[in-house]
N, C-alpha and C positions, 0 to 999 in steps of 0.2 A: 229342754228339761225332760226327762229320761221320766217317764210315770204309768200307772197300770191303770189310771182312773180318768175319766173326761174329766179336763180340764176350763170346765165352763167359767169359772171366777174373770181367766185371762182373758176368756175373750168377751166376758160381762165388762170391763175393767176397760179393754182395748175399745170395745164398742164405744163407751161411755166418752172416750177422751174422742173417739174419730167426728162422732155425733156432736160434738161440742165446740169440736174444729182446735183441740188439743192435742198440739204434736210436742208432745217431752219423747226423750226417750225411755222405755219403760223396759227393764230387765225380770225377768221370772227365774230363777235359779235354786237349784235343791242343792243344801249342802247340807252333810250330815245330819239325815232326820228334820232338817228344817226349812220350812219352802221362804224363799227372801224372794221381796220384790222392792228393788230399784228403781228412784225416780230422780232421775238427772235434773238439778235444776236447770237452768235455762240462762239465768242473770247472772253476769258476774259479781254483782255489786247491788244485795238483796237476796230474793226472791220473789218467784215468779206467781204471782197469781194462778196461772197452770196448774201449777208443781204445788198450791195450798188447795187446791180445787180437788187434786186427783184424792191427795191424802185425806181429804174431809169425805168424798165419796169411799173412799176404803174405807171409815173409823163410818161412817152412817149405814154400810153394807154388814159388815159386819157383826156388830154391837146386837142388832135382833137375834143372834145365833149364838149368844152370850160367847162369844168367841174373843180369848185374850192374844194379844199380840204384844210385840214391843217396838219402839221407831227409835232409830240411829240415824243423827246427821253425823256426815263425812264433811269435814272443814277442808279448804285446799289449807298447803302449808303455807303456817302463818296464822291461823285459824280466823279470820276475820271473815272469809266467804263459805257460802254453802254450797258446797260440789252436789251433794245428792243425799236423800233420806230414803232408806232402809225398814222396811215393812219387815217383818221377819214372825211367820206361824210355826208351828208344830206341823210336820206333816199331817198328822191326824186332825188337825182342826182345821188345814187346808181341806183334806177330805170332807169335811163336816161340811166344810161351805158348799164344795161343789154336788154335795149329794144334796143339799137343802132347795141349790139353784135348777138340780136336775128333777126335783117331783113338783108336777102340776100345781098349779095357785087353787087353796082349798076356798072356799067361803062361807 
């Protein structure tokens, strides 16, 4: 992903799933003004524990930085399975987070 700012969110995010012994595959992608981040389920048939694990840590990361998002599941066709769910920010509220994650813990 092509960007002008430390990208700490991804590797707060990466950290979190390695620490946890969480291997989805996780995409980060900027399209038009929008940073998306892709999380492959894992199950063909359900979903993955993982894959509710990562997204509850992104919606608890989040949420203190009053920061809105929206989430899209990708059905394979046929629509009965979940291929993957789609975090999708504003770039500017991507920014928001990583500047929040890059100043020191106040108390």
């Amino acid at each position: 992903m092509e960007q002008t700012y430390n990208n700490y969110y991804e590797d707060f995010l990466k950290g979190f799933c390695r620490i946890n012994d969480i291997y989805l595959d996780l995409k980060f992608e900027k399209i038009e003004g929008m940073i998306a981040i892709n999380i492959k389920n894992t199950l063909k048939n359900g979903v993955s524990l993982d894959c509710l694990r990562v997204i509850d840590f992104i919606y608890r990361t989040v949420i203190p930085f009053n920061i809105q998002y929206t989430q899209t599941l990708h059905l394979y066709p046929g629509g009965k399975e979940l291929e993957k769910v789609t975090i999708l920010f504003t770039e500017d509220d991507y920014k928001l987070i990583n500047k929040n994650l890059e100043s020191p813990i106040r108390s």
